[in-house]
C-alpha positions as CSV (number, residue, x, y, z in Angstrom):
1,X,70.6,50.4,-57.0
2,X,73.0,49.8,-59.9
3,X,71.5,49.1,-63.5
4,X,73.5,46.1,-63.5
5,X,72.2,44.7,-60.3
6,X,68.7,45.0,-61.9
7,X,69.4,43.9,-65.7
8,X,71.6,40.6,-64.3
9,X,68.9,38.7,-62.5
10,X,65.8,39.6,-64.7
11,X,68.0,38.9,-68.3
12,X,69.8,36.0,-67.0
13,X,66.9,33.3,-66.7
14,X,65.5,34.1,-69.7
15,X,68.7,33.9,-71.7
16,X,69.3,30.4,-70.6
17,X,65.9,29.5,-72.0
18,X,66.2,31.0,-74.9
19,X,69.3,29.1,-75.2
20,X,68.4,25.3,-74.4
21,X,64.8,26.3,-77.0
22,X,67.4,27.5,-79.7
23,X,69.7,24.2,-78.9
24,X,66.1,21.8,-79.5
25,X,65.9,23.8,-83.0
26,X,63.2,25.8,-82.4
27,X,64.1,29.3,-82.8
28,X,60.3,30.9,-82.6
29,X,59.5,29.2,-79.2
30,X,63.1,30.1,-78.4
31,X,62.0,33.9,-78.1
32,X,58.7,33.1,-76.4
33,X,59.7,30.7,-73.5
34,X,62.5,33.7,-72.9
35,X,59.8,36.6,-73.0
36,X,57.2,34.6,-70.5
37,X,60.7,34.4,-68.6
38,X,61.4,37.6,-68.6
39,X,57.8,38.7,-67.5
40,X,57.3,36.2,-64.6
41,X,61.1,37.2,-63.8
42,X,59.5,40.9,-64.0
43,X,56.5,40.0,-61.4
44,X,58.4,38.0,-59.5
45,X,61.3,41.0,-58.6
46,X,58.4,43.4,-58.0
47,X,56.6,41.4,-55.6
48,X,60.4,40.7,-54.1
49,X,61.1,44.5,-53.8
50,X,57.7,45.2,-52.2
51,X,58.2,42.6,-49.6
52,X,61.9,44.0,-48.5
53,X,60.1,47.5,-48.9
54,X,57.4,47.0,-46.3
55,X,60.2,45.2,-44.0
56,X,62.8,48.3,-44.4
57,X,59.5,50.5,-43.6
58,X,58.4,48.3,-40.5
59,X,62.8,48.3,-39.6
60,X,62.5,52.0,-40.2
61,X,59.7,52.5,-38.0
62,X,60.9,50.4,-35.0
63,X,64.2,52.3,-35.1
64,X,62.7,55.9,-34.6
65,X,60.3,54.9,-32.2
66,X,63.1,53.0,-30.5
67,X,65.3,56.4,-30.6
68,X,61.9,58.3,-29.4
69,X,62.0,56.6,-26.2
70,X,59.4,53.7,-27.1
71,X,60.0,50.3,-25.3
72,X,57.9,47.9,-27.2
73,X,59.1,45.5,-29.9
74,X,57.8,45.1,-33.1
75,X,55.9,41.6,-33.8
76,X,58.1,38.8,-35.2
77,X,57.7,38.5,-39.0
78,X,58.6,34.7,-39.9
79,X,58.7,35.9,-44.0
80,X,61.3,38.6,-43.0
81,X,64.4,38.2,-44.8
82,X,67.7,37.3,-43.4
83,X,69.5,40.1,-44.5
84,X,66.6,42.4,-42.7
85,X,66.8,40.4,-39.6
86,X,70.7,41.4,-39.7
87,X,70.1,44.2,-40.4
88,X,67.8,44.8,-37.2
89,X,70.0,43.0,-35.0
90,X,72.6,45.7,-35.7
91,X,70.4,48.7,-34.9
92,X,69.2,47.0,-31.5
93,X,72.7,46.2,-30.4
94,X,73.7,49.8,-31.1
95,X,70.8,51.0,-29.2
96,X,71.6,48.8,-26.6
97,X,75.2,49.8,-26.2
98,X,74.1,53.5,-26.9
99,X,70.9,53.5,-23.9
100,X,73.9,52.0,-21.7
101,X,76.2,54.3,-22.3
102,X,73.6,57.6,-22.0
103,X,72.5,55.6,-18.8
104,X,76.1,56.1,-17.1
105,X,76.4,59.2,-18.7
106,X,73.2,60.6,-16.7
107,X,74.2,59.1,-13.5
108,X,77.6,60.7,-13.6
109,X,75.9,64.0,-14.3
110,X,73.3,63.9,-11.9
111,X,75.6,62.5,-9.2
112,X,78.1,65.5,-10.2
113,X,75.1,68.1,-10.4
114,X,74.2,66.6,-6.5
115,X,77.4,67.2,-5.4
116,X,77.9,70.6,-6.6
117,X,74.6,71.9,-5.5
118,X,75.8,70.6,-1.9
119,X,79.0,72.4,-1.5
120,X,79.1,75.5,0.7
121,X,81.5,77.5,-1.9
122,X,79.9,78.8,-5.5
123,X,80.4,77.6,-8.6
124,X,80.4,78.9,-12.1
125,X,81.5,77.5,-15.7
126,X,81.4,79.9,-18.6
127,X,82.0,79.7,-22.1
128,X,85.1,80.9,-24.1
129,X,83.1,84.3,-24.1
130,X,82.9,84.6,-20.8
131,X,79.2,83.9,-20.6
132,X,77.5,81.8,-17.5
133,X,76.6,78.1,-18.6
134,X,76.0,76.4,-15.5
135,X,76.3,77.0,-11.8
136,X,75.6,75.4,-8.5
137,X,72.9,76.6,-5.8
138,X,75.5,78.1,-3.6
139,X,76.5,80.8,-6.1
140,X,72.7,81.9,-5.9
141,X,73.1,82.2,-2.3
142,X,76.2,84.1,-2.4
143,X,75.4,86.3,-4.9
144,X,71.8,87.0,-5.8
145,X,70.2,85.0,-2.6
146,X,66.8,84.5,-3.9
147,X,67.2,85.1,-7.3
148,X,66.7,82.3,-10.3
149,X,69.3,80.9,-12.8
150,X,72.4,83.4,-13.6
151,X,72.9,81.3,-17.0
152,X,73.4,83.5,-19.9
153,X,74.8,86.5,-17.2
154,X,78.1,88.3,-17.8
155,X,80.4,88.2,-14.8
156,X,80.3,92.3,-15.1
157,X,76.5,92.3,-15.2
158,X,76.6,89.5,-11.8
159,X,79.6,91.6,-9.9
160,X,80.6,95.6,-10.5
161,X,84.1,94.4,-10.5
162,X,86.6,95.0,-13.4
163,X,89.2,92.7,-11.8
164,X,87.0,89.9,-11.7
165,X,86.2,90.1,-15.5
166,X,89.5,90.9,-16.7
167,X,90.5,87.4,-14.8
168,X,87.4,86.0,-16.4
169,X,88.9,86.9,-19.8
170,X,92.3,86.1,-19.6
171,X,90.7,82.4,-18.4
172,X,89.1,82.1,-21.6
173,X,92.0,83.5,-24.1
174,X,95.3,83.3,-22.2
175,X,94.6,80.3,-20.5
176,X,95.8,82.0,-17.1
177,X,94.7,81.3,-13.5
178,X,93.9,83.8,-11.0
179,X,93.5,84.4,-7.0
180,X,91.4,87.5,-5.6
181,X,89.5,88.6,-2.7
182,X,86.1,90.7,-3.5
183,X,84.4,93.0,-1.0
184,X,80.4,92.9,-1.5
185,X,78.6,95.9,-0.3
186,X,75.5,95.9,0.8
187,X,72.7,95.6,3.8
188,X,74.8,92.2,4.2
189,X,78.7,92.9,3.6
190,X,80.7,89.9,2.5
191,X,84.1,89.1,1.7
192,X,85.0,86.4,-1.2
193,X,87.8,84.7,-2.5
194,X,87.5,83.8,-5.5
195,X,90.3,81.3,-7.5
196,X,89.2,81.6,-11.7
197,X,90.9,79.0,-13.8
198,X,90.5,78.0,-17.4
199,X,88.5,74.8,-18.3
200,X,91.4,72.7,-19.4
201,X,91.9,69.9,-21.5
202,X,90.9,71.2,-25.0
203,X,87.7,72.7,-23.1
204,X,86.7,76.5,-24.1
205,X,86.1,78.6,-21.3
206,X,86.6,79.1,-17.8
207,X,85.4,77.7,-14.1
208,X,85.5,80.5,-10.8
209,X,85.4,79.0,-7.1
210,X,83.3,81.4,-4.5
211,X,84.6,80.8,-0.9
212,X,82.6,83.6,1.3
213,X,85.3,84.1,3.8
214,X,83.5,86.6,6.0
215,X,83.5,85.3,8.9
216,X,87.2,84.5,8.9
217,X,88.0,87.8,8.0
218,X,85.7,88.9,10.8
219,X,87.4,86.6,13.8
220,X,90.8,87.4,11.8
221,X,89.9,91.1,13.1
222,X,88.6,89.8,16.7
223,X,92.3,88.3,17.1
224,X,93.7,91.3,16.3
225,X,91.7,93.5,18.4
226,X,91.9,91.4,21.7
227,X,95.9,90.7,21.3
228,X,96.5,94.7,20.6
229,X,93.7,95.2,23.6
230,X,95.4,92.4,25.9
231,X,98.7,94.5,25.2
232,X,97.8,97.5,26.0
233,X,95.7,96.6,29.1
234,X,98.8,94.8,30.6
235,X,101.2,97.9,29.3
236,X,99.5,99.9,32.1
237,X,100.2,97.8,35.0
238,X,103.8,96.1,34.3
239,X,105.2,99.7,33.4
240,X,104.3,100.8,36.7
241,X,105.3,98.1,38.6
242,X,108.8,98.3,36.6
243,X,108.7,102.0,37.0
244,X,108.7,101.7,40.8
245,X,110.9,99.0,41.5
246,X,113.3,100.2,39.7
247,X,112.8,103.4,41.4
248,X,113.3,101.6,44.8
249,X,116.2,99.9,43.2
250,X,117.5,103.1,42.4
251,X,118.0,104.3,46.1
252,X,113.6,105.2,47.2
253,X,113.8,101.9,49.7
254,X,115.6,104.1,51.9
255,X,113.5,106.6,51.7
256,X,110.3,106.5,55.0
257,X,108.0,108.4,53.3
258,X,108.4,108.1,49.9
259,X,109.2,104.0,50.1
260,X,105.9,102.6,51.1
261,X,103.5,104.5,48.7
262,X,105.6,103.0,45.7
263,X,105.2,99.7,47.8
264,X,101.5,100.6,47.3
265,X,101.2,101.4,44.6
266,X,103.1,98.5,43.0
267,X,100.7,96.5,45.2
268,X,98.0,98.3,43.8
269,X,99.1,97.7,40.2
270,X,99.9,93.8,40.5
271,X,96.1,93.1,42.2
272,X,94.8,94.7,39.1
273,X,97.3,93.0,36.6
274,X,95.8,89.3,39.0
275,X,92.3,90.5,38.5
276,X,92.8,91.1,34.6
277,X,94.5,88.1,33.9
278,X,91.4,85.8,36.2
279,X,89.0,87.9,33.7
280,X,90.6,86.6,30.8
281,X,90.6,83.1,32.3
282,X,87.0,83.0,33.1
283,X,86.0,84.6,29.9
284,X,88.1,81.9,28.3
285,X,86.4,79.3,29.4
286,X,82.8,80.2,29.1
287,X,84.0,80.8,25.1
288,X,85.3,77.5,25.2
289,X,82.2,76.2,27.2
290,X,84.7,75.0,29.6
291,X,82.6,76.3,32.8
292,X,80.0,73.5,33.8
293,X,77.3,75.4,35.7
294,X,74.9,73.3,38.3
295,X,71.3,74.7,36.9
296,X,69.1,75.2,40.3
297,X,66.1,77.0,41.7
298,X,68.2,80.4,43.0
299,X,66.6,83.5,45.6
300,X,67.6,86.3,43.4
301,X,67.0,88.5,46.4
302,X,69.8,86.2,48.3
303,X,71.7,86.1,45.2
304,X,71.1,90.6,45.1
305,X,71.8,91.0,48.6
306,X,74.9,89.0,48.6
307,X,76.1,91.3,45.8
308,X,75.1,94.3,47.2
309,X,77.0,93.6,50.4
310,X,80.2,93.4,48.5
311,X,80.2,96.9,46.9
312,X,78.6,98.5,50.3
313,X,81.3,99.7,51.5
314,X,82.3,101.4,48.2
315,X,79.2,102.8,47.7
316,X,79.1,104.4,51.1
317,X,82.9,105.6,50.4
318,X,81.1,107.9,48.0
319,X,78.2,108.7,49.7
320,X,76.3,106.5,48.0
321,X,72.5,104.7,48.5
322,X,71.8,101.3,47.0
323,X,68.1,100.1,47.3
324,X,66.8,96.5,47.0
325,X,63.4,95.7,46.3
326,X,63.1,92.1,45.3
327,X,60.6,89.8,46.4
328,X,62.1,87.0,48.5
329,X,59.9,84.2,46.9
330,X,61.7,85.5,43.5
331,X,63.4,82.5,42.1
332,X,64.9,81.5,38.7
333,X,67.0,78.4,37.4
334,X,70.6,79.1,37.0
335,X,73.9,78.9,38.5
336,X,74.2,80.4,42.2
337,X,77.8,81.3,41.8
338,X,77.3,82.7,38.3
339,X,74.2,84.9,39.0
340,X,76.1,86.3,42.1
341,X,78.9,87.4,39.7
342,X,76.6,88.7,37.5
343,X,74.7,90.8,39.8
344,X,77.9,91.8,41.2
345,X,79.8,93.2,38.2
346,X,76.2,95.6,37.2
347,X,76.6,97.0,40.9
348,X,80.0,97.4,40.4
349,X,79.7,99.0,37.6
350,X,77.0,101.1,38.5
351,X,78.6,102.6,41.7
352,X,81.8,103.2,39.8
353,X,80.2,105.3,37.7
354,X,77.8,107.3,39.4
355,X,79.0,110.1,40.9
356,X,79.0,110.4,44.7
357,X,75.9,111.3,46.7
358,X,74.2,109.3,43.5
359,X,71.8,106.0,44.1
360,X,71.5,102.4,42.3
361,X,67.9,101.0,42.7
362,X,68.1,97.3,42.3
363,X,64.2,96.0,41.1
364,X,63.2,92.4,40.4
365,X,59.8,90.7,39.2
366,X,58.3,88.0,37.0
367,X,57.5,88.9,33.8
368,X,56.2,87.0,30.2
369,X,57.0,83.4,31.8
370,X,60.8,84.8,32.8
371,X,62.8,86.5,35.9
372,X,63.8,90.3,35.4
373,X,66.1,92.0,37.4
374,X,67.2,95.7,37.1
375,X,70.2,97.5,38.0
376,X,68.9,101.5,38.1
377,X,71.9,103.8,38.4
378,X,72.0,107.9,38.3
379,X,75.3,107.7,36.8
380,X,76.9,109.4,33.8
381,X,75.3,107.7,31.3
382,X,76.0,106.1,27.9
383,X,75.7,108.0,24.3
384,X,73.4,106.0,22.2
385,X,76.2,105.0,19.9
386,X,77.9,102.9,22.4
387,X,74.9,100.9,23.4
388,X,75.5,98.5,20.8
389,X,79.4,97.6,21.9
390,X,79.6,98.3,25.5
391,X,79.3,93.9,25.9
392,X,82.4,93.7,23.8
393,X,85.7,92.9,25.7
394,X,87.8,95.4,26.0
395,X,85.0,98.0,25.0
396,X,85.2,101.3,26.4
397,X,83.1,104.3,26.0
398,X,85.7,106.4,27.7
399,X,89.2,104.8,27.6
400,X,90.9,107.2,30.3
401,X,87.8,107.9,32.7
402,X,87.5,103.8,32.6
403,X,91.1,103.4,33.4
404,X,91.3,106.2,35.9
405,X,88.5,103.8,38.0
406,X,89.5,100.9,37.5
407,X,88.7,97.6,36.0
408,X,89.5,95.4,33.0
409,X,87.0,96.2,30.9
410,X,85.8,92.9,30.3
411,X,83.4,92.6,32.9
412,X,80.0,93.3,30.7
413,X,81.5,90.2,28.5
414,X,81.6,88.4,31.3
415,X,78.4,89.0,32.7
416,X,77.1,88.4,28.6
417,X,79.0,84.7,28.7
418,X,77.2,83.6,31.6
419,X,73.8,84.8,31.1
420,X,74.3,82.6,27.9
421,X,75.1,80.0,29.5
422,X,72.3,80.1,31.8
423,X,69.8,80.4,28.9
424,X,69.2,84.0,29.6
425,X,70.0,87.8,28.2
426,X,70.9,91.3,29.0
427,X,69.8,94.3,27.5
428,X,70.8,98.1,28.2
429,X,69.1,101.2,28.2
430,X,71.1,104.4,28.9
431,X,71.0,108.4,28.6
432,X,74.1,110.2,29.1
433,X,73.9,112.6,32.6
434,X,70.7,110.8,33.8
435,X,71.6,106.8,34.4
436,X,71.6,103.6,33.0
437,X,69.5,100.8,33.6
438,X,70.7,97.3,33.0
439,X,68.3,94.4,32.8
440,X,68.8,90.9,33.1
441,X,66.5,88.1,32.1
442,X,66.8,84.3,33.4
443,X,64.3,81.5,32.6
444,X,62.0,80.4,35.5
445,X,62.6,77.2,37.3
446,X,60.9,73.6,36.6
447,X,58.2,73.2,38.8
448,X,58.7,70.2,40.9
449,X,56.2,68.0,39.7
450,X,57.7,68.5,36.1
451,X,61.0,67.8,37.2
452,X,59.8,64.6,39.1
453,X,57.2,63.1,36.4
């Protein structure tokens, strides 16, 4: 406080009574009426400045409490001075104002942090050195799935990529925006695009979006395969059927012997170009779950013999034996029409490719609460290696022997799709020069006391 404000209010008082003493002529009285003025001026300013010094204290004391977090008031003071009780009714209206403010604020982060966490792509914010300062759950899961917090990372330390952390950089100093695609190796392989762009707005640093485009890039590859395998399947047939007309075109027609073999085998060649387009029909709509199968107690040994009738006469053609041992009351819930085709493309399959004066053993039973069938063969076999793919369209463990008998080579797909659909599975087990054995498995049906209650 300023030496004036001090001297002023002490000094003045006692001058004026030293004044009207010395105007009454009494000069010695003068000088002792202004010195007991100026000592009850004296106790009177230090009794003052103690009183507003206790207030400030008790002000003090409410406003760090207040910024602690506490939420009760001091006790009214009716001897607190006005200037004080401004004084306080500044600080609360700040604090008001402030706690409103820090309110919103907290919402809008915790509402941002919520939606973050519950996007499917990663997020990651660094700092103007490139450092990790925040990040959303998905990044974990992308990245390190089951690892904590990647604050405080490097993005060299996080992903072995160069390219990554050069973009990361030029974020951060040149202000520059990047787009790149990442391969992660590993015992899960992914594929990531990632977008890194700088912060913006004044703000150091930089922000990287995650988007784990596996997938796409795997049905991206599953296009590619089935229209390049589409393509060449149909090649085959429309060559020759172009081939030989325009060979009869050409002048054959009027030839008797050689005329009605091309016939044939133009014949030959459209049945097989019919049958390949159907299969890619059918298989089209059990992917598009198209195909409404009628779920109903079936005879597997009707359903096998039915089959097996079909590719008889085939069979015997090469000197072939099939065997049936079902048990008539055999029954399991599915589709009549769709366990007929799929016991009749593994029989198909099996005679086709065992060789003549071979057998296909055809076994069903009840087993673990399910239906097993079994298609035995003492065909050729399949390497181990193929196991794995021989249920893919178009999948062939020997292209020209396949061709050579026959077939689209989407029949096991087939015979995968509706097993699906039926709730049930087929499995493989194969050894090349001895025979494969292909099992199916379909769920039992309800009981009809189940179905009724």
């Amino acid at each position: 406080m300023h030496v004036r404000a001090i001297l002023l209010p002490l000094l003045l008082p006692s001058a004026v009574v030293a004044v009207l003493v010395a105007t009454l002529d009494s000069p010695g009285g003068a000088l002792a009426a202004a010195l007991v003025t100026l000592a009850g001026s004296l106790m009177a300013l230090g009794v003052s400045r103690g009183a507003v010094q206790r207030q400030l204290d008790t002000l003090t004391r409410h406003t760090r409490g207040r910024a602690e977090g506490a939420l009760t008031a001091p006790a009214s003071n009716p001897d607190q001075l006005e200037e004080v009780a401004s004084l306080e009714g500044a600080i609360d209206s700040l604090h008001t104002r402030l706690s409103t403010q820090n309110a919103r604020l907290l919402q809008e982060s915790r509402t941002l942090t919520a939606v973050l966490d519950g996007m499917a792509e990663g997020i990651w914010v660094t700092d103007a050195e490139g450092t990790v300062v925040s990040h959303n759950d998905a990044l974990r899961d992308i990245l390190q799935p089951g690892a904590g917090s990647l604050i405080g990372e490097r993005p060299l330390a996080l992903l072995r990529n160069d390219v990554l952390s050069d973009a990361v950089m030029r974020a951060c100093g040149e202000g520059a925006s990047t787009r790149l695609e990442l391969e992660l190796e590993g015992l899960f392989p992914r594929t990531l695009s990632i977008r890194v762009t700088p912060l913006g707005r004044d703000l150091p640093g930089s922000a990287a979006v995650f988007h784990d485009i596996t997938e796409l890039r795997r049905l991206e590859k599953v296009r590619k395969d089935f229209v390049a395998n589409v393509s060449h399947e149909l090649r085959t047939p429309i060559t020759a059927i172009r081939g030989y007309a325009e060979t009869l075109q050409g002048g054959a027609l009027n030839d008797a012997v050689m005329a009605p073999k091309m016939v044939e085998i133009i014949h030959r060649q459209s049945e097989r170009l019919s049958e390949l387009v159907e299969d890619l029909l059918e298989l089209s709509r059990l992917e598009s779950r198209e195909v409404r199968l009628a779920l109903t107690s079936v005879s597997l040994a009707d359903a096998v013999a039915r089959a097996a009738d079909t590719v008889r006469p085939k069979a015997e053609g090469k000197d072939q034996r099939i065997s049936l041992h079902v048990p008539t009351e055999l029954r399991a819930l599915g589709d009549s029409r769709a366990v007929e085709q799929v016991l009749l493309n593994l029989l198909d399959n099996a005679v086709k490719y065992t060789p003549p004066g071979g057998r296909v053993d055809v076994y069903g039973a009840c087993e673990d609460g399910r239906c097993v069938v079994r298609v035995r063969d003492t065909g050729l076999g399949i390497e181990p290696k193929h196991l794995s793919r021989i249920f893919e369209r178009f999948y062939r463990v020997d292209k020209g022997r396949s061709r050579d008998m026959g077939g689209t080579g989407l029949g096991l797909s087939i015979v995968k799709h509706l097993l699906q659909a039926m709730d049930g599975e087929v499995k493989v087990e194969s050894q090349p020069n001895v025979g494969s054995t292909f099992t199916i498995f379909l769920p039992l049906p309800v009981p009809a006391k189940a179905a009724t209650g």
